[in-house]
C-alpha positions in Angstrom: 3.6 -17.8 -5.4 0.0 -17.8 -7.2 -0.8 -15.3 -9.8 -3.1 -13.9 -7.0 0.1 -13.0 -5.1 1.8 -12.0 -7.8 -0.8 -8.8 -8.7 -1.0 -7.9 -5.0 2.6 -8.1 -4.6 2.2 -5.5 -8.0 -0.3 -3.5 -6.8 1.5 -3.1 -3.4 4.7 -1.7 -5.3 2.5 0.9 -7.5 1.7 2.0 -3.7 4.8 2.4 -2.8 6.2 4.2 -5.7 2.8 6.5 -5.9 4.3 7.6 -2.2 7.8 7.5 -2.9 8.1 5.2 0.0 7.2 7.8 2.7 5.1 5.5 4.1 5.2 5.6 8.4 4.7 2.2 9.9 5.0 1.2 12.8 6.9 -2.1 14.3 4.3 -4.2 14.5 3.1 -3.1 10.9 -0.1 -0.7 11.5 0.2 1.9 8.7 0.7 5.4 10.9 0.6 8.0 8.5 1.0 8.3 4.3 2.5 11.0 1.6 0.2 11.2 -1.6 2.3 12.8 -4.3 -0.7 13.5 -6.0 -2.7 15.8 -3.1 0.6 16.6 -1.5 -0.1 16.1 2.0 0.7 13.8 4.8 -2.2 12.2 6.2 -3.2 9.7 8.8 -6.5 8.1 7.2 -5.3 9.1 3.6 -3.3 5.3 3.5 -6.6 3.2 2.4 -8.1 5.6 0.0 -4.6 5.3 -1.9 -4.9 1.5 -1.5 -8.9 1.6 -2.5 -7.7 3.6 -5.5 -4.7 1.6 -6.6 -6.6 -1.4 -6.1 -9.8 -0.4 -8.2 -7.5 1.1 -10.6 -6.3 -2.8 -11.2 -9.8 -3.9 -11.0 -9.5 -5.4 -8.1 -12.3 -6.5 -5.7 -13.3 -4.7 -2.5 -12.1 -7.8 -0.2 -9.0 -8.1 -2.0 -7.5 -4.9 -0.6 -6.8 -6.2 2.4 -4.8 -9.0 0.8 -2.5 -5.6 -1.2 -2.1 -4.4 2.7 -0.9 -7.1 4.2 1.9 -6.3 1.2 2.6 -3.3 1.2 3.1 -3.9 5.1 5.9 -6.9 3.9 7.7 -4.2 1.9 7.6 -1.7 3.9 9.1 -3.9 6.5 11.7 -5.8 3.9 12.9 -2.1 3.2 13.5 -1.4 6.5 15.3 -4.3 7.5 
């Protein structure tokens, strides 16, 4: 694993624990709906403004949020199994 992986792998956890893991995905891995502790509401679009914030917040670069996705998906779905 590169240290690329290694901070989106990071990144993707400080997701997870900024929802508490109440996260909705769905087999296949599309992101349905997301809990934001912060705003306290569940919300269908609200899942890539937390990963846009989390992911600025580690100064990361706008094309790399899709690399912490694809993550948080994998840990969402390693959970579930």
């Amino acid at each position: 694993m590169t240290n690329f992986e290694k901070m989106y792998l990071r990144v993707a956890k400080q997701i997870i624990q900024r929802c508490h893991g109440a996260i909705k995905i769905t087999k296949h891995g599309k992101i349905i709906e997301v809990y934001d502790t912060k705003r306290h509401i569940w919300s269908h679009g609200l899942a890539g403004l937390i990963i846009k914030e989390e992911c600025r917040n580690a100064n990361l670069r706008e094309w790399e949020f899709a690399h912490v996705r694809t993550f948080v998906i994998q840990e969402l779905l390693k959970k579930s199994n």
